[in-house]
C-alpha positions, 0 to 999 in steps of 0.5 A, a space after each residue: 403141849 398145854 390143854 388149856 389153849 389151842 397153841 402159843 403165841 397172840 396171833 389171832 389163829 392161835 387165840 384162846 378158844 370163844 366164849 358163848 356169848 361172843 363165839 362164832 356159829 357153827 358154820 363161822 371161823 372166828 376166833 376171840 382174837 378176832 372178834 370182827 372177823 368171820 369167815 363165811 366157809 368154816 376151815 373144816 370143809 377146807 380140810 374135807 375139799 383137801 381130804 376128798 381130792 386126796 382121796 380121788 388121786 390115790 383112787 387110781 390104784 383101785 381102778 386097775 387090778 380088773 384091767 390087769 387080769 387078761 393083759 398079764 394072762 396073755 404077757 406071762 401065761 399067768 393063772 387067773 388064779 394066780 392074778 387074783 392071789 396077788 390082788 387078794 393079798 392086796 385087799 388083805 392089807 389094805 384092810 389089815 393096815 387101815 386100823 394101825 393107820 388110824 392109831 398112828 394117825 394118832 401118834 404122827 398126825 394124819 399129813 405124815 402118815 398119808 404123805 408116805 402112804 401115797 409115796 409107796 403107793 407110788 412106789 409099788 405101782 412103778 416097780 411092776 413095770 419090770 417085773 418077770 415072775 408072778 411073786 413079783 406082783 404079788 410084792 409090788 402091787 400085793 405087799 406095797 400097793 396094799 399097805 400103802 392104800 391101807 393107810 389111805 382106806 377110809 379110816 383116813 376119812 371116818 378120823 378126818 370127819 371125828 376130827 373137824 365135824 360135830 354136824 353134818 358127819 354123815 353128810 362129810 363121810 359121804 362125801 369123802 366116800 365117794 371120792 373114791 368113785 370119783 377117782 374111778 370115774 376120773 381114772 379108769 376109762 384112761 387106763 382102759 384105753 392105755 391098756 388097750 392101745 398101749 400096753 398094761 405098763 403105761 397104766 401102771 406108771 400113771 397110777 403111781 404118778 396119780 399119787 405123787 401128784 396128791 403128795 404135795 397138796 397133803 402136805 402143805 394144806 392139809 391139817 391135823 386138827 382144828 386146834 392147830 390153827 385156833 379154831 373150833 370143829 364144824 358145829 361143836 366147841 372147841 375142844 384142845 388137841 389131845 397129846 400124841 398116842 404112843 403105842 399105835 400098834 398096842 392101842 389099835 389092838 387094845 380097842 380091837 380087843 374091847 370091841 371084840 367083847 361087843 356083839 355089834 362088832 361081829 355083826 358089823 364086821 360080817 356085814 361088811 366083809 360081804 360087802 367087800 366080797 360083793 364090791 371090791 372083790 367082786 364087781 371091780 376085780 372080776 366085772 371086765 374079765 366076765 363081761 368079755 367073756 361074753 364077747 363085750 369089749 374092755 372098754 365098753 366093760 370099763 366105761 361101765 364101771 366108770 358109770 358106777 362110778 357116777 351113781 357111787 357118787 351119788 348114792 354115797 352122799 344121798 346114803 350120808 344125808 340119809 344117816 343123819 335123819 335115819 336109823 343105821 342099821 335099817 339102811 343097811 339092812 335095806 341096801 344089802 337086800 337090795 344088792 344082792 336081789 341086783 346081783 342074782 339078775 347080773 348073768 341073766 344082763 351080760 351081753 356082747 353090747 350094752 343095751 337097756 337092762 344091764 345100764 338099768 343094772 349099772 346106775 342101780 349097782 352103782 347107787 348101792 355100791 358103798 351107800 353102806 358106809 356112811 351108816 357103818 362108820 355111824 354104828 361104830 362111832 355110837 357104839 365106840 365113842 372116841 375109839 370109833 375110827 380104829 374100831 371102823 378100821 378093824 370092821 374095815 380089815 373085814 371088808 377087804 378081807 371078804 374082798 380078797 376071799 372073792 378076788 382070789 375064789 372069782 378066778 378059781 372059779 372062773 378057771 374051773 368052771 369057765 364061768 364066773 356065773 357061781 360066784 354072782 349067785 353066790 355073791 347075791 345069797 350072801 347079800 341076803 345074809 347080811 341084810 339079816 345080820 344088819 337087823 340084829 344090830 342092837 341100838 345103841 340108846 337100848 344098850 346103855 350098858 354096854 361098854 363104852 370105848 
């Protein structure tokens, strides 16, 4: 592949790259080509609405392990305990696979790797519908769903947004975020109906038709990079695609063993392992099953999650338009005390019906719920350069991994105890903890010598 033009042949989409005199604005997708040509949308937010309706299908398969729990402890006698394992080992990979995902993004090109993502997403929800043996959901729905929703995690979107936007990143990261919220919201209060009414297998084979349902929008809409149909990233020059990456796994090591020298990793990775274990772990696994444990009912409960949803949506995109005006690490540190006061009131909120104080508790939950990442992918990308999306996959590894600890630990807890009400309290004193720890990140401008990517 040559370097010094965006492709072969005279069309106008593979024309040699503008020039300053005669180049489109930041927000046009003219070429030199095509000089009376302007596009009023630039490509990139094509890519973004591709990207983000990606984002919401595979959505599906995080709204249902929390309306799994009591089903399968009532079908098969399963432990709780045993329940959680399964989507432990879920959350595991999928953090665990999202920096190999990111280096073979790399190497393949972003439409294969999350084509067949999506694929074995679909694959393992549907091998569950005949399963007899808890080892069984521990493969099905632990093993695949978990590596195929790595590779869908949100190093898909921190590569998309490094990718084709200059400006507006912490707006597009934002917005890619909450696509998983809004899959949430679009999915979860069906699959609670279909759960309630219809059984837990239903629910199960619609999330894997959610996903083979994206797989067609990936692979014909979807692009690599801008230089693949001659045009610039939203708001910077253009720039040449970079020749494949070979070695995704070595690469994806390399940088982890880099940054692993850096203390902003650490810091950044024990930050957002608590806001795994806080979220994911947590709230989406172990909300319903508490919530009917005081008597309210699992669609009441679910609704209330879709509602978190709503606000996700929200805070998630406000929290991107925030990072591009504001210091990172003072967001974090703002938005982690804040959830952690939310979650030490949370016991004190559960009641056989919804009423006032506990809606007042969802739309504040839900506005907090991953407004985290946005400044997190920001930090990354200041302290690791070009390297950032796989370093973000590695802090990401760490997300899911303090989200399994409280997958599998909630309902141990909530098996000896007979009360998630530890794990709440917990879960709010760790929030604290990283509020702390997001304060001792150093900025990057004070850091000059640190090591770069």
């Amino acid at each position: 592949m040559t370097q010094t033009a965006p492709g072969p042949g005279p069309s106008p989409e593979s024309s040699p790259a503008p020039t300053p005199a005669s180049g489109p604005a930041a927000g046009t997708d003219s070429t030199a080509g095509a000089p009376h040509r302007v596009h009023r949308i630039h490509r990139a937010w094509f890519v973004a609405a591709v990207a983000f309706v990606t984002i919401i299908g595979a959505a599906a398969f995080a709204s249902l392990p929390g309306l799994l729990i009591e089903p399968l402890h009532g079908e098969f006698g399963w432990s709780r305990g045993t329940i959680g394992l399964a989507v432990s080992v879920n959350l595991a990979l999928y953090g665990i696979t999202a920096p190999f995902a990111a280096a073979l993004m790399d190497r393949f090109g972003i439409r294969r790797v999350v084509a067949l993502a999506l694929t074995v997403i679909a694959a393992g929800s549907v091998a569950t519908v005949w399963m007899t043996a808890s080892w069984q959901l521990i493969l099905y729905w632990g093993v695949l769903v978990g590596l195929g929703s790595g590779s869908m995690a949100l190093a898909f979107a921190a590569t998309v947004t490094n990718r084709w936007f200059t400006a507006r990143r912490g707006l597009v990261t934002g917005i890619l975020t909450a696509a998983g919220a809004s899959g949430q919201l679009v999915f979860l209060p069906l699959l609670a109906w279909l759960v309630e009414h219809h059984g837990w297998r239903p629910a199960a084979v619609t999330v894997s038709l959610a996903a083979l349902a994206v797989v067609p929008f990936v692979w014909l809409l979807l692009r690599d990079h801008p230089a693949d149909i001659g045009t610039t990233p939203y708001g910077g020059p253009y720039t040449a695609k970079p020749a494949p990456v070979p070695g995704a796994a070595r690469r994806a090591l390399g940088v982890l063993g880099k940054a692993a020298r850096t203390g902003p990793f650490w810091l950044l990775a024990g930050t957002f392992a608590i806001c795994g274990a806080s979220t994911n772990g947590l709230v989406k696994t172990h909300f319903v099953p508490s919530a009917h444990d005081h008597g309210m009912p699992v669609t009441a409960a679910a609704g209330l999650l879709a509602v978190i949803g709503v606000f996700d949506v929200i805070g998630t995109i406000f929290s991107g338009w925030l990072t591009d005006r504001f210091e990172s690490r003072r967001l974090l540190a703002v938005y982690y005390a804040l959830r952690g006061i939310s979650l030490l009131f949370l016991p004190m909120l559960l009641a056989p019906a919804v009423h006032l104080p506990m809606v007042f508790f969802i739309v504040f939950y839900g506005l907090d719920w991953v407004a985290t990442v946005p400044p997190t992918i920001a930090l990354c990308r200041e302290h690791y350069g070009e390297d950032g999306a796989i370093v973000f996959g590695w802090v990401l590894a760490s997300h899911q991994i303090g989200a399994a600890a409280v997958a599998f630990l909630g309902g141990l807890a909530r098996d000896a105890f007979g009360s998630y009400d530890p794990v709440w309290y917990a879960s709010g004193a760790l929030c604290a903890m990283a509020a702390l720890m997001a304060m001792v990140i150093r900025r990057r401008s004070a850091d000059a010598g640190a090591t770069p990517a």
